[in-house]
Every structure is written in structure tokens, then in C-alpha cells.
N, CA, C and O atoms as a GROMACS GRO file, in nm:
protein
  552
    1UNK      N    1  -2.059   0.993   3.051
    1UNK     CA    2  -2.081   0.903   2.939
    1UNK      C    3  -2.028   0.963   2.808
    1UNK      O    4  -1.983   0.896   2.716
    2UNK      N    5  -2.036   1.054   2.808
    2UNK     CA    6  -1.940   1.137   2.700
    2UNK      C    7  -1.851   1.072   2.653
    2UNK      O    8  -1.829   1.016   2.545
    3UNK      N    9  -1.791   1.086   2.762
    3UNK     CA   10  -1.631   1.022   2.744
    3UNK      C   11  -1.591   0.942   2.698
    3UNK      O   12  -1.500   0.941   2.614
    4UNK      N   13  -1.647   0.861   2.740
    4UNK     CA   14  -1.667   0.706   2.688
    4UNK      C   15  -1.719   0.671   2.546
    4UNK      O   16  -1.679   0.572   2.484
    5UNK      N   17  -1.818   0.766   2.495
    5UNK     CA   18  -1.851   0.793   2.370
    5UNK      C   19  -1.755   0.818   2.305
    5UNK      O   20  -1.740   0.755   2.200
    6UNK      N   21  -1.655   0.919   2.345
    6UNK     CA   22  -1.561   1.002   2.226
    6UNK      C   23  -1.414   0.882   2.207
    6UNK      O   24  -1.317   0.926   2.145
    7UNK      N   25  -1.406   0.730   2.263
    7UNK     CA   26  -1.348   0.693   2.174
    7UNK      C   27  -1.376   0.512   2.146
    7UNK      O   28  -1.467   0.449   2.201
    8UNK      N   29  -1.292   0.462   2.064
    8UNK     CA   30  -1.324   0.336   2.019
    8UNK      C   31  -1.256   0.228   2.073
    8UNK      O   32  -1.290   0.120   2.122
    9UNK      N   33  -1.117   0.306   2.045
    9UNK     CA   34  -0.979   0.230   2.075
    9UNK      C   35  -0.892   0.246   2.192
    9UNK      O   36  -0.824   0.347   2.211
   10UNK      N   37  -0.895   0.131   2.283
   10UNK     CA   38  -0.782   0.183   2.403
   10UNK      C   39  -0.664   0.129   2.394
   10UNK      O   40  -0.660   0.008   2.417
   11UNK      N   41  -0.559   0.185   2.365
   11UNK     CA   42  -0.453   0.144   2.356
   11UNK      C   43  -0.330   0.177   2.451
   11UNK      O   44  -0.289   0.289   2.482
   12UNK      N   45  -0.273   0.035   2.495
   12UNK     CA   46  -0.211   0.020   2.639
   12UNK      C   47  -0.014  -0.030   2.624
   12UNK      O   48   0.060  -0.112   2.570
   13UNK      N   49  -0.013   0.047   2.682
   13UNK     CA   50   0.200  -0.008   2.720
   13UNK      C   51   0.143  -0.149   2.732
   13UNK      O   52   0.023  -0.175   2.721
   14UNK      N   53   0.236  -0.233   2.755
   14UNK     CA   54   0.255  -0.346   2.857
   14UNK      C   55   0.286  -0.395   2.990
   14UNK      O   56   0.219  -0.417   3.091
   15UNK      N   57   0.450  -0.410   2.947
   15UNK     CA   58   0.567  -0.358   3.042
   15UNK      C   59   0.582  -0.257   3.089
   15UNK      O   60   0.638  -0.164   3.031
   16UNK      N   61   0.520  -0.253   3.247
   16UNK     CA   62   0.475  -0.124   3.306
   16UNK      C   63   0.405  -0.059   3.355
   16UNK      O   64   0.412   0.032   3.438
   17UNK      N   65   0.298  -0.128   3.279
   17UNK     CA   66   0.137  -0.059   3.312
   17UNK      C   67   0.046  -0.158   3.330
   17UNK      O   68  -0.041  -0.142   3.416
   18UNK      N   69   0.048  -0.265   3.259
   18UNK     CA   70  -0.044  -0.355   3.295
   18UNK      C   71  -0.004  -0.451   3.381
   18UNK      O   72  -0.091  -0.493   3.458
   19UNK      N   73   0.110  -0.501   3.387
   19UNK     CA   74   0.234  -0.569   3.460
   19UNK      C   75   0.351  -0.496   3.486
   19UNK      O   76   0.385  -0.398   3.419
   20UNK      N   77   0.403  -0.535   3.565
   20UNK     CA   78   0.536  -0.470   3.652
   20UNK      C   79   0.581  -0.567   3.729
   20UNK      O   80   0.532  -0.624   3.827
   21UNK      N   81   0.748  -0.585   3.630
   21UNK     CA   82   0.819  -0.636   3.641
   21UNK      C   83   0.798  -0.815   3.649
   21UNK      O   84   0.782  -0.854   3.533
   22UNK      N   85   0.794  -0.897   3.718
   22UNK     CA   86   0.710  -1.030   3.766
   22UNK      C   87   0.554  -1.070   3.810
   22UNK      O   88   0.497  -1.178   3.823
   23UNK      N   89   0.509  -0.918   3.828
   23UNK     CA   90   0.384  -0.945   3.908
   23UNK      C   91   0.250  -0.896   3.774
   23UNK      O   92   0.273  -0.908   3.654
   24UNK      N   93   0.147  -0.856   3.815
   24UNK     CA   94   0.029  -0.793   3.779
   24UNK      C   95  -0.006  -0.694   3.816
   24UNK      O   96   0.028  -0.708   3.934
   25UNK      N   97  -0.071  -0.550   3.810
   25UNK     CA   98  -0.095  -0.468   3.812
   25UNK      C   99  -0.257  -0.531   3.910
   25UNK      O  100  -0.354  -0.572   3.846
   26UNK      N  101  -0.259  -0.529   4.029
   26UNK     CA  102  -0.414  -0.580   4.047
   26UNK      C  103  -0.484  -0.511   4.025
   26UNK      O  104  -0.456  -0.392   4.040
   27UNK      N  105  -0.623  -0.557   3.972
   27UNK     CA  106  -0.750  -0.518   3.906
   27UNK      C  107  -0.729  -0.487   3.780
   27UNK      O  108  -0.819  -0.412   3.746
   28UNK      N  109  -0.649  -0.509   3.685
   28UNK     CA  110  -0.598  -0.455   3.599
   28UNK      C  111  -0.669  -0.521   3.473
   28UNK      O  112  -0.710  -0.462   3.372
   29UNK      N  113  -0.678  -0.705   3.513
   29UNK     CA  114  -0.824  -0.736   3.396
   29UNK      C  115  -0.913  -0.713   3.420
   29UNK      O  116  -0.983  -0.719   3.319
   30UNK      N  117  -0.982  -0.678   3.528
   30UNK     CA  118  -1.130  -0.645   3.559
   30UNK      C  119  -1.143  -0.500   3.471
   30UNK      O  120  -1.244  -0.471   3.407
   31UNK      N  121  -1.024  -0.416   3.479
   31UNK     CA  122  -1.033  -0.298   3.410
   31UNK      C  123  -1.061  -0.320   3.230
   31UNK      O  124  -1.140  -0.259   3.159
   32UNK      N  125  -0.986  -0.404   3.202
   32UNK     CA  126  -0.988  -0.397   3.023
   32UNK      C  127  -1.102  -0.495   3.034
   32UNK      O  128  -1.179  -0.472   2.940
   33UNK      N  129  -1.138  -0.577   3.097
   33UNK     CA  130  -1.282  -0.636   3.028
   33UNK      C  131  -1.352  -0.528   3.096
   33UNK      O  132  -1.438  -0.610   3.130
   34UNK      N  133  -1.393  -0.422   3.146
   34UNK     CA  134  -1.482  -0.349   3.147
   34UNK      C  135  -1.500  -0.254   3.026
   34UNK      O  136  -1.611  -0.207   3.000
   35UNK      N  137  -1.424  -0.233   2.973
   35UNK     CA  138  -1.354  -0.127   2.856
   35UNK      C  139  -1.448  -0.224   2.772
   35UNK      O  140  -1.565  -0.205   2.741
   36UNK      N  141  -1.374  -0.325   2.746
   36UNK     CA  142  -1.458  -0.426   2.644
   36UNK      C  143  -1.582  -0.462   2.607
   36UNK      O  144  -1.627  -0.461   2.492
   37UNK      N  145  -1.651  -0.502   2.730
   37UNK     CA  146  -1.818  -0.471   2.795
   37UNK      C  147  -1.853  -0.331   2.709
   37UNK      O  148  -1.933  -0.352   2.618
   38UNK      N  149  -1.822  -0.235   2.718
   38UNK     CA  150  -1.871  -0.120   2.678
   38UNK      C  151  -1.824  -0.096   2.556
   38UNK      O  152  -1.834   0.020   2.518
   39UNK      N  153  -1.762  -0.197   2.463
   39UNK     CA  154  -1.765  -0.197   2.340
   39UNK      C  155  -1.605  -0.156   2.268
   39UNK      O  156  -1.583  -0.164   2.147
   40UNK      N  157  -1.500  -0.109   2.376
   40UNK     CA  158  -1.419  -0.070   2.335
   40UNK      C  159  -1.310  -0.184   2.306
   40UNK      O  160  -1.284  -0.279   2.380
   41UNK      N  161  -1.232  -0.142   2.145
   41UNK     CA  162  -1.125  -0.225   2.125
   41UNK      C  163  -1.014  -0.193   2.202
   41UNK      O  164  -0.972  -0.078   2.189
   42UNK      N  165  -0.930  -0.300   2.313
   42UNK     CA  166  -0.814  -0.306   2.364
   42UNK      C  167  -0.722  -0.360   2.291
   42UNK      O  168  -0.737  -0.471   2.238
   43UNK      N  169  -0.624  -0.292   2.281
   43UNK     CA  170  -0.477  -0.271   2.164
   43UNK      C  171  -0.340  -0.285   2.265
   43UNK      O  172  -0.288  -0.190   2.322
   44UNK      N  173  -0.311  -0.379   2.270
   44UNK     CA  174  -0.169  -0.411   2.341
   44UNK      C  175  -0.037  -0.387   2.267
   44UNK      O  176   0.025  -0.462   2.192
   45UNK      N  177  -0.005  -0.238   2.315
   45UNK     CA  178   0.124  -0.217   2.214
   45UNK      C  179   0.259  -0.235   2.307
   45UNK      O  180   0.254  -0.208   2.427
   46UNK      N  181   0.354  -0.272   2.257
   46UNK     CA  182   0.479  -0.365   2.304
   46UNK      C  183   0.601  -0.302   2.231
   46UNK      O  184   0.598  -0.281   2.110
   47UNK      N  185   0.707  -0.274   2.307
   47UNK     CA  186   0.849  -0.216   2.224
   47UNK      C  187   0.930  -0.356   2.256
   47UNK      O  188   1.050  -0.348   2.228
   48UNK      N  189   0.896  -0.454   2.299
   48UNK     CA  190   0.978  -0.609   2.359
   48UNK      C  191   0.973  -0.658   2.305
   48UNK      O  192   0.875  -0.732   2.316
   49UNK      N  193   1.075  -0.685   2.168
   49UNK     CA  194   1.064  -0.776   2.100
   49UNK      C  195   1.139  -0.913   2.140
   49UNK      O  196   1.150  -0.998   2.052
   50UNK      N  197   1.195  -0.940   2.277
   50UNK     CA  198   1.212  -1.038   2.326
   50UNK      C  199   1.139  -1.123   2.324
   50UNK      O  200   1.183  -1.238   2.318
   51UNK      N  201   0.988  -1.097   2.327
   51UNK     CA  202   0.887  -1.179   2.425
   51UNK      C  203   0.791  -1.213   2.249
   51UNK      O  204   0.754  -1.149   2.151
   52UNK      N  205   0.789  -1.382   2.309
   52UNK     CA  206   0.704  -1.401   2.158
   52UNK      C  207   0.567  -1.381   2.188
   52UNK      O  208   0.530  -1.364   2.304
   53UNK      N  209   0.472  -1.382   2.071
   53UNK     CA  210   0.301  -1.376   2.117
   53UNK      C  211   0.284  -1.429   2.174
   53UNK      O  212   0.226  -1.368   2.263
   54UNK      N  213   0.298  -1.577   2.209
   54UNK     CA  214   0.227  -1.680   2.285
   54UNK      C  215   0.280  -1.639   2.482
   54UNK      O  216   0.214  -1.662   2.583
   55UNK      N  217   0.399  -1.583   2.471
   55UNK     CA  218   0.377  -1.510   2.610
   55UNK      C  219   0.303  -1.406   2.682
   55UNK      O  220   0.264  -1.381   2.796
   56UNK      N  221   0.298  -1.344   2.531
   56UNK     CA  222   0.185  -1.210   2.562
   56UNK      C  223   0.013  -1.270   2.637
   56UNK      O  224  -0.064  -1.231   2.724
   57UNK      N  225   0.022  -1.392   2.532
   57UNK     CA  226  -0.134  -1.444   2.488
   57UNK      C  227  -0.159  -1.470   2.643
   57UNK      O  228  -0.267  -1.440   2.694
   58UNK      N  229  -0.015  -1.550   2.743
   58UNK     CA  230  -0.032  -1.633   2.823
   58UNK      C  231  -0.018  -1.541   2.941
   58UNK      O  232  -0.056  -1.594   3.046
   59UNK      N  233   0.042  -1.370   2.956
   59UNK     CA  234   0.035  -1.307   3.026
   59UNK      C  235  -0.095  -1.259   3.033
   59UNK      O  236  -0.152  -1.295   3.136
   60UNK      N  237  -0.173  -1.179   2.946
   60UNK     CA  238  -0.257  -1.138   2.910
   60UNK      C  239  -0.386  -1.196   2.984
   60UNK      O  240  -0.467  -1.132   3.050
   61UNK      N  241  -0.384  -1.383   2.947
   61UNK     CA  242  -0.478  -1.432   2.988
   61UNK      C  243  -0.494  -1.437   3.141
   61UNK      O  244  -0.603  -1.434   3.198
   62UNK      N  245  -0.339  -1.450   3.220
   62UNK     CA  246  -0.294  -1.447   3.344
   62UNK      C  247  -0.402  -1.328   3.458
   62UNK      O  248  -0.428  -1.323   3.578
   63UNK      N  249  -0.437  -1.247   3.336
   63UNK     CA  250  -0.473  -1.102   3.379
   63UNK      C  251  -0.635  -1.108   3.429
   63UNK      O  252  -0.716  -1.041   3.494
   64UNK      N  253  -0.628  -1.221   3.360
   64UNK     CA  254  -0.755  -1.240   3.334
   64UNK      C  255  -0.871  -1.167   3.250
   64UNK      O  256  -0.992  -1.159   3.270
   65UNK      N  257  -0.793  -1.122   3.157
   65UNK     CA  258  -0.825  -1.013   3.021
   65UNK      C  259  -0.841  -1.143   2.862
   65UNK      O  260  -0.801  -1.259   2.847
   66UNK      N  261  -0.915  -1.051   2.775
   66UNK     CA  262  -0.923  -1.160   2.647
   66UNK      C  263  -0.769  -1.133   2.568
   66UNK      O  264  -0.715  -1.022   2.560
   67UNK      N  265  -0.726  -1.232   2.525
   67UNK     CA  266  -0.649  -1.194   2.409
   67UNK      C  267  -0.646  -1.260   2.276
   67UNK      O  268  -0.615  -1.378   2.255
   68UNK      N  269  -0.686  -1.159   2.177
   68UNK     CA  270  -0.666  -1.180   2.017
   68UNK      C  271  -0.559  -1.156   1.961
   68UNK      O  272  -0.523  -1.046   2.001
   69UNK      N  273  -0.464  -1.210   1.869
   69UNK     CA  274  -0.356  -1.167   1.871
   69UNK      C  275  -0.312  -1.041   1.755
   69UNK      O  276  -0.210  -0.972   1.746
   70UNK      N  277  -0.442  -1.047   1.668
   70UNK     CA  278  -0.435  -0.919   1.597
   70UNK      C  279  -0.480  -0.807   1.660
   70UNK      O  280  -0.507  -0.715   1.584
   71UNK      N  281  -0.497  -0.785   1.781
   71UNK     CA  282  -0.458  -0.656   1.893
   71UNK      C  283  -0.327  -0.649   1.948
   71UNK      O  284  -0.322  -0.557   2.030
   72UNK      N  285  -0.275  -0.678   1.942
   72UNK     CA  286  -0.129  -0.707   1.999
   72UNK      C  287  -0.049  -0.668   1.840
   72UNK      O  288  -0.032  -0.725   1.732
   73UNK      N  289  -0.009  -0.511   1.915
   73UNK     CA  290   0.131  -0.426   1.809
   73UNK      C  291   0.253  -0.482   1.890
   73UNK      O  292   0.275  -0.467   2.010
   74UNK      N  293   0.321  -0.546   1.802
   74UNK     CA  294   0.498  -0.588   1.842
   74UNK      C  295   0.564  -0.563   1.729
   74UNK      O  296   0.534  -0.555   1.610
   75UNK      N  297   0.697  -0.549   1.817
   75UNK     CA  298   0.815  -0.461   1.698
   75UNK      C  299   0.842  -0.551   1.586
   75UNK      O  300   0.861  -0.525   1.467
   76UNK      N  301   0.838  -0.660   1.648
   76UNK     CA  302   0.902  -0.754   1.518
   76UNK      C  303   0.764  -0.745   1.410
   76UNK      O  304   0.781  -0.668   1.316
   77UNK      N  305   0.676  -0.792   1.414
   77UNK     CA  306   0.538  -0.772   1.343
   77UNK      C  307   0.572  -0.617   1.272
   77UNK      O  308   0.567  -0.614   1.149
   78UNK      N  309   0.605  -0.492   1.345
   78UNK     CA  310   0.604  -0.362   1.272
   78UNK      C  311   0.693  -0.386   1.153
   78UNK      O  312   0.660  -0.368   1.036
   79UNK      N  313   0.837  -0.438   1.206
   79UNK     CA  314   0.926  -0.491   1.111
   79UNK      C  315   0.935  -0.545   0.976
   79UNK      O  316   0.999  -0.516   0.875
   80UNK      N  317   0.815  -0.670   1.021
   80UNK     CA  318   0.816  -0.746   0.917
   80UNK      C  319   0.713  -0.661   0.819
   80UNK      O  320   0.717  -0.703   0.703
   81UNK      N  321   0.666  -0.605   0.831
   81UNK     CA  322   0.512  -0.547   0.769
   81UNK      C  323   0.613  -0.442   0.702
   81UNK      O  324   0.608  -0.459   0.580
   82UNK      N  325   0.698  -0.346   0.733
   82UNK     CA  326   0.795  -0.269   0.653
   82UNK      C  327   0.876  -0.354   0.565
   82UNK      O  328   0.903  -0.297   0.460
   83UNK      N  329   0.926  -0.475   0.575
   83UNK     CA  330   0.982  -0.566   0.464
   83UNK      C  331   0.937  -0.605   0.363
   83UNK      O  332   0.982  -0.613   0.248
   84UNK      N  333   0.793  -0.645   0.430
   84UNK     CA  334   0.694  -0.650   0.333
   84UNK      C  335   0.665  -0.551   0.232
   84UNK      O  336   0.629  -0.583   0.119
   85UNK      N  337   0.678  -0.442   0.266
   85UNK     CA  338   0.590  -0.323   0.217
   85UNK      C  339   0.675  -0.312   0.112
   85UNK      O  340   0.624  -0.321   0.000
   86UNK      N  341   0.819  -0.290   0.123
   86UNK     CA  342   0.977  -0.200   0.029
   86UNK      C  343   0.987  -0.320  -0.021
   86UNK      O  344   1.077  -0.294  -0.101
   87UNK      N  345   0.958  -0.470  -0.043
   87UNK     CA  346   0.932  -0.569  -0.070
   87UNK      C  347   1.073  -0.592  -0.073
   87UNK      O  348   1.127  -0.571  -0.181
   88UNK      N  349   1.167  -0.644   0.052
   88UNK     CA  350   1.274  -0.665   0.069
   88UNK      C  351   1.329  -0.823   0.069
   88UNK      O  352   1.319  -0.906   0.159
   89UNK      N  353   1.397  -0.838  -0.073
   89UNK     CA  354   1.465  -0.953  -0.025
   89UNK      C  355   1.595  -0.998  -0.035
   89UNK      O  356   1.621  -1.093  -0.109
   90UNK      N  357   1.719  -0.914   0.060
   90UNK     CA  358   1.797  -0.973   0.123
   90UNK      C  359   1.828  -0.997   0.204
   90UNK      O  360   1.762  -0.968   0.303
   91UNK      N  361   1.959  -1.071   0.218
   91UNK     CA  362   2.013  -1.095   0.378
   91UNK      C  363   1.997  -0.986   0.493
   91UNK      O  364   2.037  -0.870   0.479
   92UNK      N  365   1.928  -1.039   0.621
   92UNK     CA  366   1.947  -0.920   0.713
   92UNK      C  367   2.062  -0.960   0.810
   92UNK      O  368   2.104  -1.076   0.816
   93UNK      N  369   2.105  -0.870   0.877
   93UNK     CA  370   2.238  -0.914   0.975
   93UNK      C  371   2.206  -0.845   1.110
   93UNK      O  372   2.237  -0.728   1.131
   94UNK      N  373   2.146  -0.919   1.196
   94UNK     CA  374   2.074  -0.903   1.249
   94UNK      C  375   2.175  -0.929   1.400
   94UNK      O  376   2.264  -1.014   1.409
   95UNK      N  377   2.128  -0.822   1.520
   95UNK     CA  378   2.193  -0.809   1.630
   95UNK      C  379   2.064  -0.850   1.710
   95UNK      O  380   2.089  -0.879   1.827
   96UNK      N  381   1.974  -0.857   1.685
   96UNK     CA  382   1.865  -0.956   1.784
   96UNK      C  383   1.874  -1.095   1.858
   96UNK      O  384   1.960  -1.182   1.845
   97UNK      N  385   1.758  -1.094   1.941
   97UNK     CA  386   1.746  -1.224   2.017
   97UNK      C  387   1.661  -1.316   1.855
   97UNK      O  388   1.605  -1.305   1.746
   98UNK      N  389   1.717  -1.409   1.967
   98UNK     CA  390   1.684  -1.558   1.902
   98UNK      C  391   1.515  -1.584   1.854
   98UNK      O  392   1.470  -1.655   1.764
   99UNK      N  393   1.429  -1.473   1.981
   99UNK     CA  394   1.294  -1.494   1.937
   99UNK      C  395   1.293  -1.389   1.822
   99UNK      O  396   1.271  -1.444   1.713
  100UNK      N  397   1.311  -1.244   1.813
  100UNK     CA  398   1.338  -1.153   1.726
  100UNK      C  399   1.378  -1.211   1.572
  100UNK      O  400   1.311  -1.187   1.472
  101UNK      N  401   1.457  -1.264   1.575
  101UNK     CA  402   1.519  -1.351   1.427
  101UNK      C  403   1.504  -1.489   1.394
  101UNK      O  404   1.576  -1.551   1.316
  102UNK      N  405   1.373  -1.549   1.478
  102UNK     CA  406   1.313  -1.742   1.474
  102UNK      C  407   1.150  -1.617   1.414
  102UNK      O  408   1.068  -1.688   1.356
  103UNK      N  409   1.108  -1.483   1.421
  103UNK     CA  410   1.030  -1.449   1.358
  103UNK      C  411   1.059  -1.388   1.254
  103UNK      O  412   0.953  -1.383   1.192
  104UNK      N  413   1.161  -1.324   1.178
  104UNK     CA  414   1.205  -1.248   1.090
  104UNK      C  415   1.222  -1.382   1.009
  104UNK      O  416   1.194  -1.346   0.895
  105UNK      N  417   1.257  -1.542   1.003
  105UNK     CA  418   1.311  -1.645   0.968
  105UNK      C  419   1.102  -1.723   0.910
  105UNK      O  420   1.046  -1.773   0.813
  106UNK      N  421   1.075  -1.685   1.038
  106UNK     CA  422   0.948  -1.766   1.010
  106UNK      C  423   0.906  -1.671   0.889
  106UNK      O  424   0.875  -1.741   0.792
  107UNK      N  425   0.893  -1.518   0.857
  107UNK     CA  426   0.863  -1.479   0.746
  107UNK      C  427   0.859  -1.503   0.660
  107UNK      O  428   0.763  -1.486   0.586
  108UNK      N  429   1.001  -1.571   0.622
  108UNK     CA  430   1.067  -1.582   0.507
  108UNK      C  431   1.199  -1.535   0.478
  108UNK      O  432   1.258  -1.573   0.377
  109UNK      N  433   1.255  -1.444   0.570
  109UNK     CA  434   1.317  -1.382   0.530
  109UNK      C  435   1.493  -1.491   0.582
  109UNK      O  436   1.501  -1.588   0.658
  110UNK      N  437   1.581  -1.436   0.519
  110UNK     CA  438   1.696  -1.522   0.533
  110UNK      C  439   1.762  -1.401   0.659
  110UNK      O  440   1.758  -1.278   0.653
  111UNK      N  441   1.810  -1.474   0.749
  111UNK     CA  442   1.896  -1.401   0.862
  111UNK      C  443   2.015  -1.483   0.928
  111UNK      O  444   2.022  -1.595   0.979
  112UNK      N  445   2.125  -1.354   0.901
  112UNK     CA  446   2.235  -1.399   0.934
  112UNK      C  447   2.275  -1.388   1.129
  112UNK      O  448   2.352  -1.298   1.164
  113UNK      N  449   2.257  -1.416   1.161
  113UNK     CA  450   2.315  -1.366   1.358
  113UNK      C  451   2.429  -1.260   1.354
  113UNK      O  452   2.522  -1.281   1.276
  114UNK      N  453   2.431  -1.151   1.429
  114UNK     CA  454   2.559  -1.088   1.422
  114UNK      C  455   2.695  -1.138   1.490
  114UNK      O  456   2.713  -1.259   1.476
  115UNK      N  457   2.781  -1.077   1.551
  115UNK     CA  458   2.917  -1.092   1.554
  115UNK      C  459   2.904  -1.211   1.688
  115UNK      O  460   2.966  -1.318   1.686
  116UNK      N  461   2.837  -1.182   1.770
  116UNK     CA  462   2.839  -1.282   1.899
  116UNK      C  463   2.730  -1.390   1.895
  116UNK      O  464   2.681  -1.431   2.001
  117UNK      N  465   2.685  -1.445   1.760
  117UNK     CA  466   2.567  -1.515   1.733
  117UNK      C  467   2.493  -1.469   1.765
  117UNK      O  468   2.460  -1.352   1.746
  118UNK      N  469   2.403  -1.619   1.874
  118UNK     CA  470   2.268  -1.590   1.914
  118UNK      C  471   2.250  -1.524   2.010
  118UNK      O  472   2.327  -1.563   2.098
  119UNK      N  473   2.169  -1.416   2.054
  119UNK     CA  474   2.160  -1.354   2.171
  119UNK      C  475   2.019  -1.384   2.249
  119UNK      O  476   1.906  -1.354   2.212
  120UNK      N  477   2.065  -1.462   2.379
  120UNK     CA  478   1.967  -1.531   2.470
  120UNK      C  479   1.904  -1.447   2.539
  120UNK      O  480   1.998  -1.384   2.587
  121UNK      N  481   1.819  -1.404   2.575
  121UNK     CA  482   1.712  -1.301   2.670
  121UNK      C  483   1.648  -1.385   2.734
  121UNK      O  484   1.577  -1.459   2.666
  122UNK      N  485   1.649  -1.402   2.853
  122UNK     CA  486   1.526  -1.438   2.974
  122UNK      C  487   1.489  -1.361   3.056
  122UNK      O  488   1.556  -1.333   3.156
  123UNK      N  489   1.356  -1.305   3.028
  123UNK     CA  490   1.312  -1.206   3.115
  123UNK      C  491   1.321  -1.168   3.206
  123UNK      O  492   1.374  -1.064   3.245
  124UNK      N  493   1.248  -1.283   3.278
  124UNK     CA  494   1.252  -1.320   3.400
  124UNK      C  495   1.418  -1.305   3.499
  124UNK      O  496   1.439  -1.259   3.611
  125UNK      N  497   1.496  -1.358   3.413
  125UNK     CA  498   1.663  -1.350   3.464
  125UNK      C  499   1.672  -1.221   3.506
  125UNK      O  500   1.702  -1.178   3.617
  126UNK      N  501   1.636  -1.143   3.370
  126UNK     CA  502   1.691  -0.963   3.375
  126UNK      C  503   1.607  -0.907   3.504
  126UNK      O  504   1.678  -0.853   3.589
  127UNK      N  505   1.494  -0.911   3.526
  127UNK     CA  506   1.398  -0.818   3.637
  127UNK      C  507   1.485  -0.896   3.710
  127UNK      O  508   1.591  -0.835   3.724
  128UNK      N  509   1.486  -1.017   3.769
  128UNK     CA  510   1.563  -1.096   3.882
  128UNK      C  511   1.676  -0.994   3.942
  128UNK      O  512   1.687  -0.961   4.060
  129UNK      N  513   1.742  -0.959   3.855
  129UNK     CA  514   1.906  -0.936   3.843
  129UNK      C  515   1.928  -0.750   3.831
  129UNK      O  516   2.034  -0.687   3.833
  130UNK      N  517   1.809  -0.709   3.819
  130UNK     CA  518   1.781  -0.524   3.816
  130UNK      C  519   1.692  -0.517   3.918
  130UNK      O  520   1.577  -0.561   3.922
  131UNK      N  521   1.800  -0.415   4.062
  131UNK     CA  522   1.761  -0.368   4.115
  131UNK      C  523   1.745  -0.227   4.110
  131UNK      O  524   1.846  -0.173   4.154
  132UNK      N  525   1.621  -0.110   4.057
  132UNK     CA  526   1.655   0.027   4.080
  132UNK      C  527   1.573   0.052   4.162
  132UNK      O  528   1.498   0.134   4.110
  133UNK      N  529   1.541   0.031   4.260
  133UNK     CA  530   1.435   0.048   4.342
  133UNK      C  531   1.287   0.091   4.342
  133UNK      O  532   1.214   0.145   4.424
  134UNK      N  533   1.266   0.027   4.166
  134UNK     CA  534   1.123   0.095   4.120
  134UNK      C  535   1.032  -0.049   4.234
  134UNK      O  536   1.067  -0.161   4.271
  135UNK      N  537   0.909   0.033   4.255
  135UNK     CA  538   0.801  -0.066   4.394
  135UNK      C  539   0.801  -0.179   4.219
  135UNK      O  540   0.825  -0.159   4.100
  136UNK      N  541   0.760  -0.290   4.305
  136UNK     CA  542   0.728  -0.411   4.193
  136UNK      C  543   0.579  -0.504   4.245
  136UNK      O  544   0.522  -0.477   4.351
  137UNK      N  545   0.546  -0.578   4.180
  137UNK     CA  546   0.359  -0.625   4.253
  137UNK      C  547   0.449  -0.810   4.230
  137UNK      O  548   0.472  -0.864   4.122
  138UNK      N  549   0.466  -0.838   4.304
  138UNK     CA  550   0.538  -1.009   4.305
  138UNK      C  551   0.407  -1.071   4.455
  138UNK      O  552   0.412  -1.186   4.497
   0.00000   0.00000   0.00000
């Protein structure tokens, strides 16, 4: 019980650990609502800025785990919160996906597409289409 005492915050990968690749990690919400039960905040941190919140919200729930979306760290959110901060306002020229720069846009901020426009990401396509022989839960 110690242990469990000495912290507040659990903070988790995504891609990887809670899910892999198409599938679920099984038992994996029974695990964070137990965490939760015992009082601890679960923190979903994300380097994918492909994937908008409402996929997270809809994976997450999949898990059968709660999701709030001010637990959920994403790059674009880190982003915008540094724009905010240096209080930036010009053009960005931006080599991101379409969800990456439809949120940099929803900010406020003005964004130009780089040299090959829009860049399309479907997740789902990419795991489809990468085989390295990591095991997967489908």
C-alpha cells in the first residue's frame, strides 16, 4: 500500500501500451479504472499528432476506461500552448497532416500547407501496410 500512496498521477504511452497497432491491450481498462477507484489521475500522453481527440475519446472509451479530455497530452495541444505563450502571430508553414493544421487553424492561427499540400494519414492504412513482425492483439 505504500506504493500506491507514493503517487497521484499515472501517466501512460498510448500507441503501444495501451493499444497495439488495431487491437487492445486486454484487461487494459479494467487496469486504469482500477488506478482510478483508488483515486489516481490517468494522463494519456500521445506523440500522434495524426489522431484527433475525438479518436482518442472513442479509443479510450473502446477500452472501456473513462475519458476527460483535459487528461489527454497531444503534440498539437503542446504546440499550440507554446504559440500561445511567445504570443505568436504569424504565418506557419506547416509540413503536417490535415488533422495537425484543421487544429493549429481552429486556434486561430493562419496556416499555410507545405510544398505537397495536404498530407492525408490513415492510421489504420499505415499498421495495415507495416509489416515488422512486432506480435499485434487484432
Amino acid at each position: 500500500m505504500n506504493f500506491m500512496n507514493s503517487f497521484d498521477i499515472v501517466m501512460t504511452d498510448c500507441d503501444g501500451v495501451i493499444w497495439f497497432g488495431l487491437g487492445e491491450v486486454p484487461g487494459v481498462g479494467a487496469a486504469l479504472n482500477a488506478l482510478e477507484e483508488c483515486g489516481k489521475r490517468v494522463v494519456y500522453v500521445s506523440n500522434n499528432s495524426t489522431r484527433p481527440t475525438k479518436d482518442y475519446k472513442k479509443k479510450i472509451e473502446k477500452l472501456g476506461a473513462k475519458f476527460q479530455e483535459e487528461n489527454l497530452v497531444h503534440p498539437m495541444v503542446a504546440i499550440i500552448d507554446y504559440l500561445n505563450k511567445i504570443n505568436f502571430k504569424g504565418l506557419i508553414y506547416s509540413f503536417a497532416t490535415e488533422c495537425a493544421n484543421n487544429r493549429l487553424r481552429e486556434a486561430g492561427y493562419e496556416v499555410l500547407d507545405g510544398p505537397v499540400g495536404k498530407v492525408e494519414e490513415n492510421h489504420e492504412k499505415i499498421l495495415k501496410s507495416v509489416n515488422d513482425g512486432a506480435p499485434t492483439f487484432i
